[in-house]
C-alpha positions as CSV (number, residue, x, y, z in Angstrom):
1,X,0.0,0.0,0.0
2,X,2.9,2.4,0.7
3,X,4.6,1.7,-2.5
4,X,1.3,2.4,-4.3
5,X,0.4,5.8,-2.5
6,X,4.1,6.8,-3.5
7,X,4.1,5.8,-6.5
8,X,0.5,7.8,-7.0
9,X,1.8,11.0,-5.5
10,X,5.1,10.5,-7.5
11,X,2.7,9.7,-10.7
12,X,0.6,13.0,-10.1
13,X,3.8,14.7,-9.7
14,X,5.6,13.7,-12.2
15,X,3.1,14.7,-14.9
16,X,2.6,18.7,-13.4
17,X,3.8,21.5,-15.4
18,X,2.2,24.2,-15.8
19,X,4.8,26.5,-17.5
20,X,2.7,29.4,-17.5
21,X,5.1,32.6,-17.3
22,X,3.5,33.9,-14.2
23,X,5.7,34.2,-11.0
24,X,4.7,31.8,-8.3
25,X,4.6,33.1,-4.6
26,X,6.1,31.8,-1.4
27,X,3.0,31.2,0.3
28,X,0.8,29.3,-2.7
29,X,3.7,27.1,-3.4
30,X,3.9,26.1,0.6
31,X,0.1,25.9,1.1
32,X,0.3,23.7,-2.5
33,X,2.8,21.1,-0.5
34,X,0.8,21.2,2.3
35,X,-2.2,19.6,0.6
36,X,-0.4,16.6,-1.3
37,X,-1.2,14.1,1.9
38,X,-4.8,14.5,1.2
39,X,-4.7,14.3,-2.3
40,X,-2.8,11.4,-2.0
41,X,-5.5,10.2,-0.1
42,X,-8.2,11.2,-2.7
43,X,-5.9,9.2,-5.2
44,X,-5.7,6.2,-2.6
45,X,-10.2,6.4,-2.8
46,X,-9.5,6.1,-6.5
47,X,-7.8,3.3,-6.9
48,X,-10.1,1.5,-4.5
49,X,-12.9,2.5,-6.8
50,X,-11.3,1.1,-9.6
51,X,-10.8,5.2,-11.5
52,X,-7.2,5.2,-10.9
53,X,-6.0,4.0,-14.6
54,X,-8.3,6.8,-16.3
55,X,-7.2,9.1,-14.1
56,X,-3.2,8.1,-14.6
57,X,-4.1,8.2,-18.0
58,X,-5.2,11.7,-17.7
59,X,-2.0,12.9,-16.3
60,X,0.3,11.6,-19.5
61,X,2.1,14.5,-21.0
62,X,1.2,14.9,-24.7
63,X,2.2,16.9,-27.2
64,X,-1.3,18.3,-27.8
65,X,-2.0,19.0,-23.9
66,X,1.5,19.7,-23.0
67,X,2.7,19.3,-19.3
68,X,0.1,20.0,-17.1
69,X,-1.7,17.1,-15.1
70,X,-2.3,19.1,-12.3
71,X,-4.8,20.9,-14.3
72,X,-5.6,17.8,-16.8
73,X,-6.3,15.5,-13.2
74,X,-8.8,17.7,-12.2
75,X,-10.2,18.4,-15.0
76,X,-10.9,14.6,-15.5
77,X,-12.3,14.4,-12.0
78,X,-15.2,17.0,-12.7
79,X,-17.0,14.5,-15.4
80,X,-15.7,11.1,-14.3
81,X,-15.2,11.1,-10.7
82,X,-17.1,14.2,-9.1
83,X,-17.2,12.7,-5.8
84,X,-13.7,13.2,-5.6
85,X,-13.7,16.1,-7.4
86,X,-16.1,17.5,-4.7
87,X,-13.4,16.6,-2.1
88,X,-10.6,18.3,-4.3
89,X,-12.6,21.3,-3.9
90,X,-13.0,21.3,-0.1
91,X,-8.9,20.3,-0.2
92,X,-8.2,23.5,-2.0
93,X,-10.3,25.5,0.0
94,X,-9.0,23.9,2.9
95,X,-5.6,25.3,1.8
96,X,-6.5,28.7,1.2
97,X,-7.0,28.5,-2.6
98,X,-10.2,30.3,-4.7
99,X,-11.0,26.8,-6.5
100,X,-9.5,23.6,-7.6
101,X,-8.3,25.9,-11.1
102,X,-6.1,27.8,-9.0
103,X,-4.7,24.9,-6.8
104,X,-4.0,23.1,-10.0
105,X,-2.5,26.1,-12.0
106,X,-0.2,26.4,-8.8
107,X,0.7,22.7,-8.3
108,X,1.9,22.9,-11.9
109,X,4.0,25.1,-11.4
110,X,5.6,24.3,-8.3
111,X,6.1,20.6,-9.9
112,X,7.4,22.4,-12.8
113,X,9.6,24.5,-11.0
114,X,11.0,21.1,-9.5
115,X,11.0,19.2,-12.4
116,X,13.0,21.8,-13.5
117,X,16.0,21.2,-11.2
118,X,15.4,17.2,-11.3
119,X,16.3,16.9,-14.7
120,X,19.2,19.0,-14.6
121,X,20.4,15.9,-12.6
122,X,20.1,14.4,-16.0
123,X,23.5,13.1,-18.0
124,X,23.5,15.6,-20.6
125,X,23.8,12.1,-23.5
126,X,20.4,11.0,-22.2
127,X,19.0,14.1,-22.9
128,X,20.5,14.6,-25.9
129,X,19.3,11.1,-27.2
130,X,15.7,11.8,-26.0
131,X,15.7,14.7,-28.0
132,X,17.0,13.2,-31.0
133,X,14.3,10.6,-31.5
134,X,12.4,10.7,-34.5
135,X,9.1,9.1,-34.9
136,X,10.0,6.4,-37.1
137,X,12.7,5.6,-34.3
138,X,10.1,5.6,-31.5
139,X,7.5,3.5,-33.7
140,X,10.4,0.7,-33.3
141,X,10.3,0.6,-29.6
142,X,8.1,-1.4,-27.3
143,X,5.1,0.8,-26.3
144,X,6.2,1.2,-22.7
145,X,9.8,2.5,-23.6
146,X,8.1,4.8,-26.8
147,X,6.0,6.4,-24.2
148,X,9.1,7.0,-21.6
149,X,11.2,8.7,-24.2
150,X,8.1,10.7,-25.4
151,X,7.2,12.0,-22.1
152,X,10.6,13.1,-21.8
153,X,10.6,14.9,-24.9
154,X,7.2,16.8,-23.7
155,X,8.8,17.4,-20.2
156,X,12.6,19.0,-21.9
157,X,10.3,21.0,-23.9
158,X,8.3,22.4,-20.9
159,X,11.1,23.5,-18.6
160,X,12.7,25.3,-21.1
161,X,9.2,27.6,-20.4
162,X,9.8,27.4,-16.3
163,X,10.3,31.1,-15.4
164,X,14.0,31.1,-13.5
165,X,11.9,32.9,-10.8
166,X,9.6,29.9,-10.3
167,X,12.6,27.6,-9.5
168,X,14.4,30.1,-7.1
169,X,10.7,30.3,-5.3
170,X,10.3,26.2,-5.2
171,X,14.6,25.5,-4.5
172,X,14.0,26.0,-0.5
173,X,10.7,23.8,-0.6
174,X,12.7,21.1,-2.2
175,X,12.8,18.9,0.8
176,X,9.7,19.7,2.8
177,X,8.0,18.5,-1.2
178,X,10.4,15.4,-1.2
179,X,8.8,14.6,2.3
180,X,5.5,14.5,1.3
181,X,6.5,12.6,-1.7
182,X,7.8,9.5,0.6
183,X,12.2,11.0,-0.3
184,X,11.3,10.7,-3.9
């Protein structure tokens, strides 16, 4: 169970970029960290009730919906799980937010902001190869590894967009957001 509620909060995390240029404050990004234990709860009531593949799926970057599953996840909620989606918007009042659009545009960019300095831990080759991948060389690869590599692509492309600010604000909050996340 605590592998699976890691690798959920991990999961949601991974797949949240927002990349919008605007600067992130202090105070949402903390209050944003704050609420992952109950949304990691919310995503622990959907994979008892058998939603947590569509909602997974909802988080995969793409190239037409970019980088942004904070925003994508909830959005999903609203028409296919709005029971949970209900809770998510008494979890972003809860944390001081207007609504679930403005915990979700802020969670993507704290995660992007993160993200951000993650992948500079990156070898410079592996990014390079990602990036060098044409179609006809992903179509040769088993599904699983094609979909790796792309969501790499997506995410190199995205924090290219992360406003230097945004990672300066999210830098201190590193570890108290690797708590939450189980040390990930």
């Amino acid at each position: 169970m605590m592998r699976l509620k890691m690798g959920f909060a991990l999961l949601f995390c991974l797949f949240a970029m927002p990349l919008a240029a605007q600067d992130l404050e202090t105070s949402s990004a903390t209050r944003f960290i704050e609420s992952l234990p109950e949304v990691i709860r919310l995503g622990e009531d959907l994979q008892e009730s058998g939603l947590a593949e569509g909602f997974q799926n909802a988080l995969k970057p793409s190239a037409e919906h970019g980088f942004s599953p904070y925003q994508r996840g909830t959005d999903w909620m609203k028409t296919a799980a709005p029971e949970s989606y209900q809770k998510m918007k008494d979890v972003a009042a809860d944390h001081g937010f207007s609504d679930v659009d403005e915990w979700a545009k802020v969670g993507d960019q704290v995660m992007g902001a993160f993200m951000a300095m993650e992948m500079q831990n990156i070898p410079d080759e592996s990014r390079a190869m990602a990036e060098q991948m044409t179609p006809d060389m992903l179509a040769q690869m088993p599904q699983a590894v094609r979909e790796q590599i792309e969501g790499m692509k997506i995410m190199l492309a995205a924090i290219k967009d992360v406003p230097e600010q945004n990672i300066e604000t999210v830098r201190p909050l590193v570890p108290d957001l690797k708590a939450v996340l189980g040390g990930q």
